[in-house]
Backbone as XML, in Angstrom:
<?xml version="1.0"?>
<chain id="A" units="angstrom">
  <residue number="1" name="UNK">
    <atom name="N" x="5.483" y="11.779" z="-28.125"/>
    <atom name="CA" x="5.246" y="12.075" z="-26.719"/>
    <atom name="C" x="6.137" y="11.154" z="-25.869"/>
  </residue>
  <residue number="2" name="UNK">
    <atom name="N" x="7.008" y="11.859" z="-24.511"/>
    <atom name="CA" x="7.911" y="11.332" z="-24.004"/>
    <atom name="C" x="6.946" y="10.288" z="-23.006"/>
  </residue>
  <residue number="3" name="UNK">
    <atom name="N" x="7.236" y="9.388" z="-22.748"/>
    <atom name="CA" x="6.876" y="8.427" z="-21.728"/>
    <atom name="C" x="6.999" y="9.000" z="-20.324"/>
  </residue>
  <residue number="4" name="UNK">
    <atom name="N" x="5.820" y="9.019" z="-19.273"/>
    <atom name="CA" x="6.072" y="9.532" z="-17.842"/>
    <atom name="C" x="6.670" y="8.754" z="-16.708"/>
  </residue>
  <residue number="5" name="UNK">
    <atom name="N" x="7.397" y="9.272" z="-16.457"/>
    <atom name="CA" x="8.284" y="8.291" z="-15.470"/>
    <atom name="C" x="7.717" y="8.640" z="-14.305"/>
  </residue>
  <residue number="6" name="UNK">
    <atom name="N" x="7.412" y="7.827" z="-13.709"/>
    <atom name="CA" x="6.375" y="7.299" z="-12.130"/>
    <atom name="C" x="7.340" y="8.477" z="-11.027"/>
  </residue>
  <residue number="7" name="UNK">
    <atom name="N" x="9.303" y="7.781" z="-11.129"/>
    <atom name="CA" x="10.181" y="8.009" z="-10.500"/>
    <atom name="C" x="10.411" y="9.698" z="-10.444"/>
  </residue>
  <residue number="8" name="UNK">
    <atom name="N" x="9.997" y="10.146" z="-11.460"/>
    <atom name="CA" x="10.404" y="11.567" z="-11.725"/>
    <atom name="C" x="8.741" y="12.064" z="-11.442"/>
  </residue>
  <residue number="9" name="UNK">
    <atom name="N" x="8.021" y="11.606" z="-11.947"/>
    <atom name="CA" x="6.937" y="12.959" z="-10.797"/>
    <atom name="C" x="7.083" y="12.483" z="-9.543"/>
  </residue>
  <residue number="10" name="UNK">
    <atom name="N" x="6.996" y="11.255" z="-9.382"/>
    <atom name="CA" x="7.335" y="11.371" z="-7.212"/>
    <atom name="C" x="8.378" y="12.563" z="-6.719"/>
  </residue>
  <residue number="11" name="UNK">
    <atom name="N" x="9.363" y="12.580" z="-7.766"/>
    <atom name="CA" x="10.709" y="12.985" z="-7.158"/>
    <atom name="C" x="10.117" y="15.183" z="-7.232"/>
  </residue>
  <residue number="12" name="UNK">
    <atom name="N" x="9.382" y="15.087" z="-8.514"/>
    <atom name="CA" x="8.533" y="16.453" z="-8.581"/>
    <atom name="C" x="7.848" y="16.902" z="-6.857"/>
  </residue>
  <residue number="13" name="UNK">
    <atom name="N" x="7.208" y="15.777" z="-7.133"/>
    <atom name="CA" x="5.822" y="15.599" z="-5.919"/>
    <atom name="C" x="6.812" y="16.338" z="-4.487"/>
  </residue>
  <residue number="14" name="UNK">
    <atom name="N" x="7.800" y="15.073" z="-4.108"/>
    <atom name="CA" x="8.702" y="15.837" z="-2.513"/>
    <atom name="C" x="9.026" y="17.187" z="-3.209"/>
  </residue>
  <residue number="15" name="UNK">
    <atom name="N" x="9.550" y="17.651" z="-3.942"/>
    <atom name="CA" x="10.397" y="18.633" z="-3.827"/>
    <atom name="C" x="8.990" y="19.834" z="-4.227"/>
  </residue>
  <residue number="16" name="UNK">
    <atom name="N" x="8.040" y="19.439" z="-4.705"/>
    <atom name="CA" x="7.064" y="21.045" z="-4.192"/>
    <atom name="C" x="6.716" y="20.489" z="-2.670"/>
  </residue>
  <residue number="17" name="UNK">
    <atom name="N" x="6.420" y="19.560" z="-1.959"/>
    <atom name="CA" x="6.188" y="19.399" z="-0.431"/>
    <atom name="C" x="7.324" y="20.111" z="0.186"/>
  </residue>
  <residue number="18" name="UNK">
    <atom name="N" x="8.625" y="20.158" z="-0.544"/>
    <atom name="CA" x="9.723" y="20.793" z="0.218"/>
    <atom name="C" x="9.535" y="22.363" z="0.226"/>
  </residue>
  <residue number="19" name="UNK">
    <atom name="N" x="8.881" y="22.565" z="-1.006"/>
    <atom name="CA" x="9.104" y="24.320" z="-1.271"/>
    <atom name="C" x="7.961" y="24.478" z="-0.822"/>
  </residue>
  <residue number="20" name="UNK">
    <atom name="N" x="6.884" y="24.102" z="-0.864"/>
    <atom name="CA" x="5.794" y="24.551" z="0.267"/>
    <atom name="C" x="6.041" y="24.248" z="1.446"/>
  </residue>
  <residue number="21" name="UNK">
    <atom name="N" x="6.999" y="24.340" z="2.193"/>
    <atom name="CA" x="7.180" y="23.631" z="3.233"/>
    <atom name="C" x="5.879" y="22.500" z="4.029"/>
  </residue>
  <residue number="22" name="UNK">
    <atom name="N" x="6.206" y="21.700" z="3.667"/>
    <atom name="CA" x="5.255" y="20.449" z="3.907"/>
    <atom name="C" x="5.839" y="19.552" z="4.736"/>
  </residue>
  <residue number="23" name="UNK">
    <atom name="N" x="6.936" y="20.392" z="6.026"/>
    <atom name="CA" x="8.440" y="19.282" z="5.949"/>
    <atom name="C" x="7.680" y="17.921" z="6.737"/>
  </residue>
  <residue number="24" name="UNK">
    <atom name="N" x="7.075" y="17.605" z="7.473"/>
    <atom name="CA" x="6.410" y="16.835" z="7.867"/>
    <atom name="C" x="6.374" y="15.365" z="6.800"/>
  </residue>
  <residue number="25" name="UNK">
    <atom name="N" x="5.420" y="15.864" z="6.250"/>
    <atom name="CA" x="4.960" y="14.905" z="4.890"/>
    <atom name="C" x="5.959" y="15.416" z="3.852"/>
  </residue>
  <residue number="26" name="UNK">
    <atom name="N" x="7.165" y="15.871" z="3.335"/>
    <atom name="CA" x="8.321" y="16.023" z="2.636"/>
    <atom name="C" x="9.209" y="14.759" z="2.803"/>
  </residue>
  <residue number="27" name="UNK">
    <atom name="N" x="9.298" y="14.864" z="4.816"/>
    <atom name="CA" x="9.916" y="13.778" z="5.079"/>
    <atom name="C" x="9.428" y="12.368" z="4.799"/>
  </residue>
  <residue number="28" name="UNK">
    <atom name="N" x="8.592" y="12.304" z="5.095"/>
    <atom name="CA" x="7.844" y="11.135" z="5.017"/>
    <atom name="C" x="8.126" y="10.370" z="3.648"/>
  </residue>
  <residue number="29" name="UNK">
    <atom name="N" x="7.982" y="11.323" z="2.722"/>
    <atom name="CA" x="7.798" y="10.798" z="0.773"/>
    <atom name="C" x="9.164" y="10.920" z="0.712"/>
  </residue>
  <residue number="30" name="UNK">
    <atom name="N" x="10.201" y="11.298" z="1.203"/>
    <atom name="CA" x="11.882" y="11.109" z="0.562"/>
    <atom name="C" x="11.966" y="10.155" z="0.400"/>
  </residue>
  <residue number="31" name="UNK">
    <atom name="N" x="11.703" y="9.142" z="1.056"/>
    <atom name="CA" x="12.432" y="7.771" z="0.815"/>
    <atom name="C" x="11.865" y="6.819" z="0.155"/>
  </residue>
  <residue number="32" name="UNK">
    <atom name="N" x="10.661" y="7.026" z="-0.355"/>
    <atom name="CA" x="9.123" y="6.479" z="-1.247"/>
    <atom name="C" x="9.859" y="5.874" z="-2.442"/>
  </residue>
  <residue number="33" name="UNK">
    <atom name="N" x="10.256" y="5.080" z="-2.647"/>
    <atom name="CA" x="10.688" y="4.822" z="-3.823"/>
    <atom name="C" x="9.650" y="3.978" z="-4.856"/>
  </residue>
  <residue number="34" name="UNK">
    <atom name="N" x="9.116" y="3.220" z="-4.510"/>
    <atom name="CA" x="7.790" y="2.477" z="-5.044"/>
    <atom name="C" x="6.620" y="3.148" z="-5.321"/>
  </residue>
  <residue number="35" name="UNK">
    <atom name="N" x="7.132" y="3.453" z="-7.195"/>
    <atom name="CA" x="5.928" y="4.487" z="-7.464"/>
    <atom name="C" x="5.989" y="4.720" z="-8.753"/>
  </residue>
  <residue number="36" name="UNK">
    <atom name="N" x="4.605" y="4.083" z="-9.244"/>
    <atom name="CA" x="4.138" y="3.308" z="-10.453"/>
    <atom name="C" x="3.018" y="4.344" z="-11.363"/>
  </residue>
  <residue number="37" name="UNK">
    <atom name="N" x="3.344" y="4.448" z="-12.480"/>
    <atom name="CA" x="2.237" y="4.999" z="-12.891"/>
    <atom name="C" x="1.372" y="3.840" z="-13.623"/>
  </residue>
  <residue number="38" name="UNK">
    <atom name="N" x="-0.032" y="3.701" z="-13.075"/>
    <atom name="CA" x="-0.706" y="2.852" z="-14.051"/>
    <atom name="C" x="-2.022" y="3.519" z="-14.525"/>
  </residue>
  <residue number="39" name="UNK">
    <atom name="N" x="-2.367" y="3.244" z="-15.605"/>
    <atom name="CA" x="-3.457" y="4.197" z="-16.670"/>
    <atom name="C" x="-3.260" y="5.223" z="-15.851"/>
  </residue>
  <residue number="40" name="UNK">
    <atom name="N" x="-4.483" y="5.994" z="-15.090"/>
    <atom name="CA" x="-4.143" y="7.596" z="-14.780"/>
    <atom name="C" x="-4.291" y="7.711" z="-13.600"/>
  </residue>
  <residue number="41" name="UNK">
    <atom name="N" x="-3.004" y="6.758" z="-12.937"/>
    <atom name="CA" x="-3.211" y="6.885" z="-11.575"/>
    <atom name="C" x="-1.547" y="7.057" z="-11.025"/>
  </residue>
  <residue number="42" name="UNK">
    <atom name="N" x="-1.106" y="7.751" z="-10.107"/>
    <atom name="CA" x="0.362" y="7.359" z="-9.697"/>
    <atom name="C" x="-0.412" y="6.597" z="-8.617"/>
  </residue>
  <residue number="43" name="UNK">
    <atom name="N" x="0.463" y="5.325" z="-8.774"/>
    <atom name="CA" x="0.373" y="4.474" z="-7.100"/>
    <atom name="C" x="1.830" y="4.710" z="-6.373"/>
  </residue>
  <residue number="44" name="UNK">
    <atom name="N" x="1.369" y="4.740" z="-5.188"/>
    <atom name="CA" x="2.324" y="4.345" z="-4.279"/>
    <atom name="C" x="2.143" y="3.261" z="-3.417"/>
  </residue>
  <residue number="45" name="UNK">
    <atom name="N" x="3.257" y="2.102" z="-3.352"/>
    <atom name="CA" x="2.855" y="1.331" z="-2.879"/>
    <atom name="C" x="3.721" y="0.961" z="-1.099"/>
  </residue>
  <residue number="46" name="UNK">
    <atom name="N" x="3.012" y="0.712" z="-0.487"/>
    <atom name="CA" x="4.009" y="0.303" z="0.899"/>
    <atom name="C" x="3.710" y="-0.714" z="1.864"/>
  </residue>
  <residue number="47" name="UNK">
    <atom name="N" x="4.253" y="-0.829" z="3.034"/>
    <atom name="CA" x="3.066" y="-1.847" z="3.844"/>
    <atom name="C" x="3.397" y="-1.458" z="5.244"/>
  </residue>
  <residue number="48" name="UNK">
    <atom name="N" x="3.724" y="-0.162" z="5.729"/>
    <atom name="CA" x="3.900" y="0.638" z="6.549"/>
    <atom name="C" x="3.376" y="1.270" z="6.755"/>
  </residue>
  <residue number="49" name="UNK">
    <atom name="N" x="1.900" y="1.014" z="7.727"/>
    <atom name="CA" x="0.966" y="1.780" z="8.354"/>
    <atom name="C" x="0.619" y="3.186" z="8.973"/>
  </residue>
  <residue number="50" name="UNK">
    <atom name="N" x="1.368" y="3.493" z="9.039"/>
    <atom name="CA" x="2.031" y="4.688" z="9.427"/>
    <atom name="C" x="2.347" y="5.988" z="8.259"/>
  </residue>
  <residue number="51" name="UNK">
    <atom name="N" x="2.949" y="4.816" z="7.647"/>
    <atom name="CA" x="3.056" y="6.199" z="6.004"/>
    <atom name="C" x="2.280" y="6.368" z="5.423"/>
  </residue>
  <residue number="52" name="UNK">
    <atom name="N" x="1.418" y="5.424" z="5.369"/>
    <atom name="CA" x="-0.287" y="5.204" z="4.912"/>
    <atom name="C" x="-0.622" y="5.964" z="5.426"/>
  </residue>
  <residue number="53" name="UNK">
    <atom name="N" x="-0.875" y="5.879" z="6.186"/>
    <atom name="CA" x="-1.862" y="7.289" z="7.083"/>
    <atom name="C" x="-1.486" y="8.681" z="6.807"/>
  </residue>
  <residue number="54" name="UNK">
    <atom name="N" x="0.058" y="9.081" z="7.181"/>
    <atom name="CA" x="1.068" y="10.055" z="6.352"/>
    <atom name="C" x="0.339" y="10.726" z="4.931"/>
  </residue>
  <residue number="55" name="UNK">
    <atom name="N" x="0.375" y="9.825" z="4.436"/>
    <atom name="CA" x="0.291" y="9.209" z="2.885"/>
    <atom name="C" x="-1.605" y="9.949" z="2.443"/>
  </residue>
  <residue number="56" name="UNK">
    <atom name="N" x="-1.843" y="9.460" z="3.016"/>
    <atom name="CA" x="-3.487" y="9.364" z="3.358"/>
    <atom name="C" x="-4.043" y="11.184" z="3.516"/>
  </residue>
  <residue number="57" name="UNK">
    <atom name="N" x="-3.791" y="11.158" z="4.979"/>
    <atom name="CA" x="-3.648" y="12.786" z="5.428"/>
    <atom name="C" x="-2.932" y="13.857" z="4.615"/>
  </residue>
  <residue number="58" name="UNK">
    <atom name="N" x="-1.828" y="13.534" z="3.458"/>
    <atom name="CA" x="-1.353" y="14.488" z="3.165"/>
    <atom name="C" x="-1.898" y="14.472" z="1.575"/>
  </residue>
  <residue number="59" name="UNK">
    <atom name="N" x="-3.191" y="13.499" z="1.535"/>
    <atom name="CA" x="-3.467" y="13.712" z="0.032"/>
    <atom name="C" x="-3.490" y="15.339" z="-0.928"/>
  </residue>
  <residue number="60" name="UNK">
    <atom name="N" x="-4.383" y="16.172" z="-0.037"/>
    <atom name="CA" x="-4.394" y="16.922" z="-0.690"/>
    <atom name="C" x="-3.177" y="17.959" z="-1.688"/>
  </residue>
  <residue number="61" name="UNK">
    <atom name="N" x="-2.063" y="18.127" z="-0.515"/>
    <atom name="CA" x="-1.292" y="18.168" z="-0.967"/>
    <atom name="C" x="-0.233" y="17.556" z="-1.800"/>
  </residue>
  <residue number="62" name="UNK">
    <atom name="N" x="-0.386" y="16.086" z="-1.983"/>
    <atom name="CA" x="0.175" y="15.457" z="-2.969"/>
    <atom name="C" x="-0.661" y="15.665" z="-3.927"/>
  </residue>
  <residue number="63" name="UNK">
    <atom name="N" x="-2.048" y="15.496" z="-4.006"/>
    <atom name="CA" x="-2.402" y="16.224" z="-5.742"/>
    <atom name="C" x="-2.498" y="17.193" z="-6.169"/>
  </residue>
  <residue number="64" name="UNK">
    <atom name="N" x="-1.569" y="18.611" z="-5.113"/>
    <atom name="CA" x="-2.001" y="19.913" z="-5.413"/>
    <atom name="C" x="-0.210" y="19.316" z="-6.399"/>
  </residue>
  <residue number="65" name="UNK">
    <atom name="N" x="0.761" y="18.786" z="-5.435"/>
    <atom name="CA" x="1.639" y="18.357" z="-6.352"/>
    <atom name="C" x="1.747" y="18.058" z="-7.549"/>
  </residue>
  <residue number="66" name="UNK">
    <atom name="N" x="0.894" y="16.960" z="-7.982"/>
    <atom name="CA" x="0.749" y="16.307" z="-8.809"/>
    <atom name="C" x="0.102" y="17.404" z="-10.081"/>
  </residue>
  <residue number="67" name="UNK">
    <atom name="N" x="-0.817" y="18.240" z="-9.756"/>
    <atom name="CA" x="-1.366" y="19.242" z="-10.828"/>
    <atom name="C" x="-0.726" y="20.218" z="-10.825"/>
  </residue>
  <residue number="68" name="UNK">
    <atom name="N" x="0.269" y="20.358" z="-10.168"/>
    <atom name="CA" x="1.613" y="21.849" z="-10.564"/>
    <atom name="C" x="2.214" y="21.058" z="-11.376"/>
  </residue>
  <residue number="69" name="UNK">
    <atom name="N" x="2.465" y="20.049" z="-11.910"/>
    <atom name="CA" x="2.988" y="19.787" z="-13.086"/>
    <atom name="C" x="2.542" y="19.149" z="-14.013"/>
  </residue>
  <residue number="70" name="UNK">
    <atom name="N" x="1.678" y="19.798" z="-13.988"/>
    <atom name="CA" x="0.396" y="20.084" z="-15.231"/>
    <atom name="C" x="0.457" y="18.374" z="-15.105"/>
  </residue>
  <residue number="71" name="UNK">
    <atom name="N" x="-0.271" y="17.658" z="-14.379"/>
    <atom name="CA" x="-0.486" y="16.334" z="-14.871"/>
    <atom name="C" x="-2.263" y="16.089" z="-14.514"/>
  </residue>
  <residue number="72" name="UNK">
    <atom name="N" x="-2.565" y="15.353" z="-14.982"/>
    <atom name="CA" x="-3.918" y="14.977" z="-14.669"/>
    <atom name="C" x="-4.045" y="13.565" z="-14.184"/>
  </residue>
  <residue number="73" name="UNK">
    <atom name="N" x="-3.118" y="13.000" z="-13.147"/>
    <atom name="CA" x="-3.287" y="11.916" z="-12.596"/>
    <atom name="C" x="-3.468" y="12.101" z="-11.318"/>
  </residue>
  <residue number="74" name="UNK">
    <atom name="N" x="-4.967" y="10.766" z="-10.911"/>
    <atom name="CA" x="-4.600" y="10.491" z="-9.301"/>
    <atom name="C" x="-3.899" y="9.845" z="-8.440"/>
  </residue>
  <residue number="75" name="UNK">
    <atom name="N" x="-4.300" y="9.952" z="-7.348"/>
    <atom name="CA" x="-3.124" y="9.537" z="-6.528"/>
    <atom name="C" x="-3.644" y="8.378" z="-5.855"/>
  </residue>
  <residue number="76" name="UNK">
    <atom name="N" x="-2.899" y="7.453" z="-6.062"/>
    <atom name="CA" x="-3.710" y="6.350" z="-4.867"/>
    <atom name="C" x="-2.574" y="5.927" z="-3.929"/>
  </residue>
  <residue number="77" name="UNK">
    <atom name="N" x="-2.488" y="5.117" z="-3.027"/>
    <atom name="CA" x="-1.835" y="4.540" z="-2.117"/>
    <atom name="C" x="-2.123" y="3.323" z="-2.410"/>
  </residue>
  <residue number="78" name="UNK">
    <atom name="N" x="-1.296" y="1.954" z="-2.091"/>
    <atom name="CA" x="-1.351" y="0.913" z="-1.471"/>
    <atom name="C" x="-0.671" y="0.136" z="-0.615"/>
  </residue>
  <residue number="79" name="UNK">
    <atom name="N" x="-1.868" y="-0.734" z="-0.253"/>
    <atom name="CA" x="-1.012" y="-1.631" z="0.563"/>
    <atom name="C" x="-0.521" y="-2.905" z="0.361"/>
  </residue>
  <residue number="80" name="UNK">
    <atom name="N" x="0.940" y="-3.291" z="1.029"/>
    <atom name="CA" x="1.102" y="-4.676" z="1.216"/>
    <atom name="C" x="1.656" y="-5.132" z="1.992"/>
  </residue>
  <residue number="81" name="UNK">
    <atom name="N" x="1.747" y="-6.486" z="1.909"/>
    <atom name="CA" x="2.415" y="-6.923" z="3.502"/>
    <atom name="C" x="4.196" y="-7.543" z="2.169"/>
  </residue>
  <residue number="82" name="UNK">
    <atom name="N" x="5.038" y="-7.107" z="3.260"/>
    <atom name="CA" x="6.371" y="-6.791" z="3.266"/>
    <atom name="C" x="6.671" y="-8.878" z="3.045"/>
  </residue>
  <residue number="83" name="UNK">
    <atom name="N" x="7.654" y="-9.243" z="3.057"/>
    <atom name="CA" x="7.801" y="-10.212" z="3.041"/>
    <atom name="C" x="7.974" y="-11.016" z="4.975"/>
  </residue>
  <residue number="84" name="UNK">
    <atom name="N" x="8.584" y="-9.598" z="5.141"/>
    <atom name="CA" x="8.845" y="-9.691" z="6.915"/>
    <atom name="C" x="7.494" y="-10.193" z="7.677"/>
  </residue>
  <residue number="85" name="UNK">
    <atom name="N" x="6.297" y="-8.901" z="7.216"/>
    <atom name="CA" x="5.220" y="-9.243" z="7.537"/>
    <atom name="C" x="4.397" y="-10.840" z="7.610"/>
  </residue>
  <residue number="86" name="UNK">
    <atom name="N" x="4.850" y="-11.221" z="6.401"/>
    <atom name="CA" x="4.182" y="-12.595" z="6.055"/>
    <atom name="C" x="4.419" y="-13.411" z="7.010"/>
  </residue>
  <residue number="87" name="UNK">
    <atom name="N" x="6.155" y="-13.815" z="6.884"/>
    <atom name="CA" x="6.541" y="-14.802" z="7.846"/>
    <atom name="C" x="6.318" y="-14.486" z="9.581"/>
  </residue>
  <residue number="88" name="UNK">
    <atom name="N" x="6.263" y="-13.108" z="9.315"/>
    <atom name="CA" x="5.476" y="-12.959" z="11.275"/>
    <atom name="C" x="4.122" y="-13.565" z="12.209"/>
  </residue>
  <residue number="89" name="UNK">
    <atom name="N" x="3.634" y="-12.934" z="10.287"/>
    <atom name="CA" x="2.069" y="-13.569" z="10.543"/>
    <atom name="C" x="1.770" y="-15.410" z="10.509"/>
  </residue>
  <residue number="90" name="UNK">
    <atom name="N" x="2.674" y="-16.079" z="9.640"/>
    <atom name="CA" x="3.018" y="-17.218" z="9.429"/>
    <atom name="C" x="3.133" y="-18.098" z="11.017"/>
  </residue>
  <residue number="91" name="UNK">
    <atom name="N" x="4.210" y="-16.943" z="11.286"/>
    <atom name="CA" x="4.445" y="-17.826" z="12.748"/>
    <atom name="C" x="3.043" y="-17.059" z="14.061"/>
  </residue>
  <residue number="92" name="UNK">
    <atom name="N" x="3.129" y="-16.549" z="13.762"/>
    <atom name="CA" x="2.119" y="-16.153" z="14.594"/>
    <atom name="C" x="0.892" y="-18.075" z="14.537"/>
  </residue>
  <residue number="93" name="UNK">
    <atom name="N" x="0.436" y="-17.902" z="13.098"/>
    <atom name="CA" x="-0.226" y="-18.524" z="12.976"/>
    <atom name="C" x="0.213" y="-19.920" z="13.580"/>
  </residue>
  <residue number="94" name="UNK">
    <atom name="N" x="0.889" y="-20.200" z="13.322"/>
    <atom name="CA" x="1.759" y="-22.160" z="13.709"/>
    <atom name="C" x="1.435" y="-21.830" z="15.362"/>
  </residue>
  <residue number="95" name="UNK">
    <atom name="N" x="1.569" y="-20.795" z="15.735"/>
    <atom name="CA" x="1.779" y="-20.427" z="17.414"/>
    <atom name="C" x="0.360" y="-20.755" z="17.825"/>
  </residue>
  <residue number="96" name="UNK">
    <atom name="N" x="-0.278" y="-19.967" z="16.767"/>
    <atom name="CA" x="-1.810" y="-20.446" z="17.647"/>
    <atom name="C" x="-2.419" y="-21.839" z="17.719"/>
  </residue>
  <residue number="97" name="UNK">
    <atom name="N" x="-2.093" y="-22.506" z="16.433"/>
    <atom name="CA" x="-2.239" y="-23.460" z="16.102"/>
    <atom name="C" x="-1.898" y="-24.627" z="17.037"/>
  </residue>
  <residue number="98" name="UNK">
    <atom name="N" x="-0.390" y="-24.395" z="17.179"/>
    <atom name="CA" x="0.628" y="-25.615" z="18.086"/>
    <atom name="C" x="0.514" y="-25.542" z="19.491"/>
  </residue>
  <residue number="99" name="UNK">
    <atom name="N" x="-0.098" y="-24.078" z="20.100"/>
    <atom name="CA" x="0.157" y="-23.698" z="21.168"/>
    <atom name="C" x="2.026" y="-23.781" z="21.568"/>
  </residue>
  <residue number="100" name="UNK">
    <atom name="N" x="2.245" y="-23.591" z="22.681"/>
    <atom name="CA" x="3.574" y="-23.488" z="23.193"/>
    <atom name="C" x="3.752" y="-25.396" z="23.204"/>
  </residue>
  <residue number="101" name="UNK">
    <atom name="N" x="3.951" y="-25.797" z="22.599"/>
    <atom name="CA" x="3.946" y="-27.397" z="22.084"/>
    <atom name="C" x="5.751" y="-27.042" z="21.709"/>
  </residue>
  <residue number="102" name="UNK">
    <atom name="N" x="6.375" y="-28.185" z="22.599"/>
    <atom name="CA" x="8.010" y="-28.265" z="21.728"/>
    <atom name="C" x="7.959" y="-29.608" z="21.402"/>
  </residue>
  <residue number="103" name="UNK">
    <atom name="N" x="8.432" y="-29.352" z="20.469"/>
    <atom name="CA" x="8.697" y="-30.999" z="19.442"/>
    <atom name="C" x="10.530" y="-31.338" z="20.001"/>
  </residue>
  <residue number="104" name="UNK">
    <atom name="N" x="10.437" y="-32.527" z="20.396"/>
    <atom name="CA" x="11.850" y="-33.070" z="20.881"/>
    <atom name="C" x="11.931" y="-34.504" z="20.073"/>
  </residue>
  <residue number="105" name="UNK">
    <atom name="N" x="13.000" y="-34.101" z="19.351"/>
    <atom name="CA" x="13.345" y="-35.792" z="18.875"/>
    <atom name="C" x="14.487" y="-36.734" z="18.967"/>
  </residue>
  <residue number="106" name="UNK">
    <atom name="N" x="14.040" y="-37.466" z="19.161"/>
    <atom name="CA" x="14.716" y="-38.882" z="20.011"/>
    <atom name="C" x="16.555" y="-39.123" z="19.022"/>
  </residue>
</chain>
């Protein structure tokens, strides 16, 4: 038995969103590249709130995807924070912390 590549049912997944015209949520999953199969789940992972939701709302049709090619996996989403995210939140944090405080040295 061939091994399932995460990359190749995603790439399944857009292209029935394309032929059902799904262009909405088609668009959305083109550029999805982060996408894992673990035990019997495809994840997708992101930290873009927005595609989440995308992502979210267009479940049904990603597992009508997912079972046109004869698979028996679900679909989950996740989230994470981006590396961008971190250091935003990082400074955010020092901000609240320091208040508008400038450090000047002699």
């Amino acid at each position: 038995m061939t091994k399932l590549s995460a990359n190749n049912v995603w790439g399944k997944v857009v292209l029935y969103l394309k032929e059902h015209k799904k262009v909405a949520l088609h668009v959305a999953c083109g550029d999805i590249t982060n996408a894992k199969i673990e035990e019997d789940n495809l994840v997708i992972r992101s930290s873009d709130d927005f595609l989440i939701d995308v992502l979210e709302n267009g479940r049904k049709d990603i597992e009508s995807a997912i079972r046109w090619q004869g698979l028996d996996l679900k679909f989950k989403v996740q989230k994470f924070e981006s590396g961008e995210q971190k250091i935003n939140k990082d400074i955010k944090n020092l901000k609240n912390f320091f208040g508008n405080k400038v450090f000047v040295e002699d």
